[in-house]
C-alpha positions in Angstrom: -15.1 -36.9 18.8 -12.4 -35.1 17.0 -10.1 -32.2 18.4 -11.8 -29.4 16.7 -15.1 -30.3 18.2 -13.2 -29.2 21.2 -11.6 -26.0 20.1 -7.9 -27.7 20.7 -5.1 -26.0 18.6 -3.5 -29.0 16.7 -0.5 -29.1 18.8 -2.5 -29.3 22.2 -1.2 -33.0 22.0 2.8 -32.0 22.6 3.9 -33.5 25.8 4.7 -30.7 28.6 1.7 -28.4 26.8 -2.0 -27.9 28.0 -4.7 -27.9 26.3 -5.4 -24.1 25.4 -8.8 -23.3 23.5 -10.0 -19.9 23.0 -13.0 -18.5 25.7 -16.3 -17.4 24.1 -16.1 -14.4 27.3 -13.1 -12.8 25.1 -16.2 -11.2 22.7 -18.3 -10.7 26.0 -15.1 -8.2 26.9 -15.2 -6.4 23.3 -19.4 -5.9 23.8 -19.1 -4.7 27.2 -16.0 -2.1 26.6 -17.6 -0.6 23.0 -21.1 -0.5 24.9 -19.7 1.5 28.1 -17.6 3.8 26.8 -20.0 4.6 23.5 -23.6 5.0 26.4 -20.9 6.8 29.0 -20.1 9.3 26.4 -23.7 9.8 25.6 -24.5 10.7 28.9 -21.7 12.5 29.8 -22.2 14.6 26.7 -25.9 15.4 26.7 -25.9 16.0 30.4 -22.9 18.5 29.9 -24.8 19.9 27.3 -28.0 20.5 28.8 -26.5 21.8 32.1 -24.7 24.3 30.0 -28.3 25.4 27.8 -30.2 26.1 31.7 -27.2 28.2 32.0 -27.3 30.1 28.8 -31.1 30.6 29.6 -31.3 31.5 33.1 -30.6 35.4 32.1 -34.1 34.9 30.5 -36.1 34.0 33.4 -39.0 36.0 33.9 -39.0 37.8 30.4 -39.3 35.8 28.3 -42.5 34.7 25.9 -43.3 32.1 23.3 -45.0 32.4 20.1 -45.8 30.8 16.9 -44.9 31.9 13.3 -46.3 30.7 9.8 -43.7 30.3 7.3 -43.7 33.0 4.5 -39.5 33.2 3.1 -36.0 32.3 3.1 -33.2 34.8 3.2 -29.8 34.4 3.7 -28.0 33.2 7.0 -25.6 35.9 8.6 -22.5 34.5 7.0 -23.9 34.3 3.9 -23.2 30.2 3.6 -27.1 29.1 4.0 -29.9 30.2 4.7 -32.7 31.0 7.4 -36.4 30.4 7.3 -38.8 34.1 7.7 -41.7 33.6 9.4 -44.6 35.6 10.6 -46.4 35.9 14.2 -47.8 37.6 16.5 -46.3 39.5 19.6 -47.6 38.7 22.8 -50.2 40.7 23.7 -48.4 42.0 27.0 -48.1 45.1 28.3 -43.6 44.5 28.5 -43.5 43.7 24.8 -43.1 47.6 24.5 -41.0 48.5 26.6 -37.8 48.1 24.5 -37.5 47.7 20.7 -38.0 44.0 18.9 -35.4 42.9 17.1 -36.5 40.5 14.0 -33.2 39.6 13.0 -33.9 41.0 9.2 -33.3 45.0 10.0 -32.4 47.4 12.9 -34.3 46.9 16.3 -37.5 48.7 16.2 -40.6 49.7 18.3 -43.2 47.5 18.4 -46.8 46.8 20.2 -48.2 44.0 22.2 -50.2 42.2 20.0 -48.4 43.1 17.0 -48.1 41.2 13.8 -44.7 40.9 12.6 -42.0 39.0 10.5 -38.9 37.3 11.9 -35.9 35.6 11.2 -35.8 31.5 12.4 -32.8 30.2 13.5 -32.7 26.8 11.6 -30.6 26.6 8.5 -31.2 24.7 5.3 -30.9 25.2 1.6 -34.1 25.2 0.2 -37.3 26.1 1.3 -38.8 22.8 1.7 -35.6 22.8 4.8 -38.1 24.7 7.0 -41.3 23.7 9.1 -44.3 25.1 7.9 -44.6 26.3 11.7 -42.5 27.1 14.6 -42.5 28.2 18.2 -40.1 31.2 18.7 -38.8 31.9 22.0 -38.3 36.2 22.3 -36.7 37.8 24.8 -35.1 40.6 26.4 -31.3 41.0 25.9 -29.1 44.1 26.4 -32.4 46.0 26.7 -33.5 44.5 22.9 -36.8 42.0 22.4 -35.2 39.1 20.2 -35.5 35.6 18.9 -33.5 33.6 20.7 -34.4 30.3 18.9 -36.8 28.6 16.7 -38.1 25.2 17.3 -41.0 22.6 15.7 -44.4 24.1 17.1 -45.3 22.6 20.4 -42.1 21.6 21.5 -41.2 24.9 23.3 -42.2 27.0 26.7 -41.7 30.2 28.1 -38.2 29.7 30.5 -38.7 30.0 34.6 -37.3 29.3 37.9 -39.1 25.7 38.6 -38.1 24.9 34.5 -34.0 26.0 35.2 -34.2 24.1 38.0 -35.5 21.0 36.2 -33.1 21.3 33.5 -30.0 21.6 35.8 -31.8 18.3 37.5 -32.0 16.7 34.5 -28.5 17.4 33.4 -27.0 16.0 36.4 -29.3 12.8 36.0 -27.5 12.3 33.2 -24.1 13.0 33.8 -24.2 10.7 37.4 -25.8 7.9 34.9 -22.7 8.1 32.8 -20.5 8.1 36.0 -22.1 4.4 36.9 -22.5 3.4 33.4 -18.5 4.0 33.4 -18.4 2.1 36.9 -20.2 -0.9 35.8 -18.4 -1.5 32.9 -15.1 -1.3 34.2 -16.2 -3.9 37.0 -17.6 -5.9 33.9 -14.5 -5.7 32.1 -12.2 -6.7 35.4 -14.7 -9.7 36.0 -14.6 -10.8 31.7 -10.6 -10.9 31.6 -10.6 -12.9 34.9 -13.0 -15.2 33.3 -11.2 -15.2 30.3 -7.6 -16.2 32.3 -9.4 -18.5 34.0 -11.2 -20.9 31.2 -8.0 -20.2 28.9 -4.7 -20.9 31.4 -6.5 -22.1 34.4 -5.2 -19.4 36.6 
């Protein structure tokens, strides 16, 4: 069998060397570092992130309402460098909708009724009209004494924020940002246990 079968450098035969080939575990360390760190960021990141959104909502807790809108128009963003989707819904049909004015996000804050049909302004961007879903769910709610959109989402993918649904965000969150801690743990134990496999198939020590 010749040397290369072997993985010997050409050289290995020198008297006072050893025979040095390289270990196949060296690429096991390069996996193992680029997967940690890139699914550690990941979790660290979106678990930061959605701690941080149950905080921005927990001001809205308890008045706050969810409805749809129908696409009709685009206008212009507020800084002028894209635009927003217009829709048109329906205000809840509850008794607190009027007790401040609504805010559409296309004029001044106004009165306006439970039950109301009126047009608002989305919050996704785009540049074109086929940018926007046909429909949305918009979260409204009260803010410095002012009924507003708060966001637009795709229909069916949003609910009204509580308590019980803080609390689960906040949960969630964490989840995440502990997984990242022992996806960051395991790794670096991986990557301790690779370079002492590594030493030890390439020098023997």
């Amino acid at each position: 069998m010749s040397e290369q079968f072997f993985g010997f450098d050409e050289d290995d035969d020198q008297p006072g060397r050893e025979p040095y080939r390289r270990s196949p575990w060296r690429w096991i360390c390069v996996v193992i570092v680029a997967v940690g760190l890139l699914l550690t960021g990941f979790l660290l990141v979106t678990g930061m992130r959605t701690v941080q959104a149950a905080g921005e909502n927990q001001p809205f807790v308890g008045h706050s309402w969810v409805i749809s809108g129908s696409y009709s128009d685009l206008t212009h963003d507020l800084e002028l460098q894209s635009y927003n989707g217009v829709y048109s819904g329906t205000l809840p049909d509850d008794s607190n909708v009027g007790y401040q004015p609504f805010d559409n996000g296309l004029g001044d804050p106004a009165e306006a009724q439970p039950g109301q049909q009126v047009q608002f302004r989305g919050t996704q961007t785009g540049g074109q009209a086929e940018d926007f879903p046909e429909e949305v769910d918009a979260l409204l709610a009260v803010d410095d004494g002012v009924l507003k959109v708060v966001r637009t989402t795709d229909a069916g993918s949003m609910s009204p924020i509580t308590s019980d649904g803080i609390a689960d965000q906040r949960r969630n969150g964490w989840l995440l940002v502990g997984g990242g801690v022992l996806v960051f743990a395991a790794g670096a134990a991986g990557t301790v246990y690779c370079v002492r496999r590594v030493r030890r198939e390439e020098r023997g020590l």
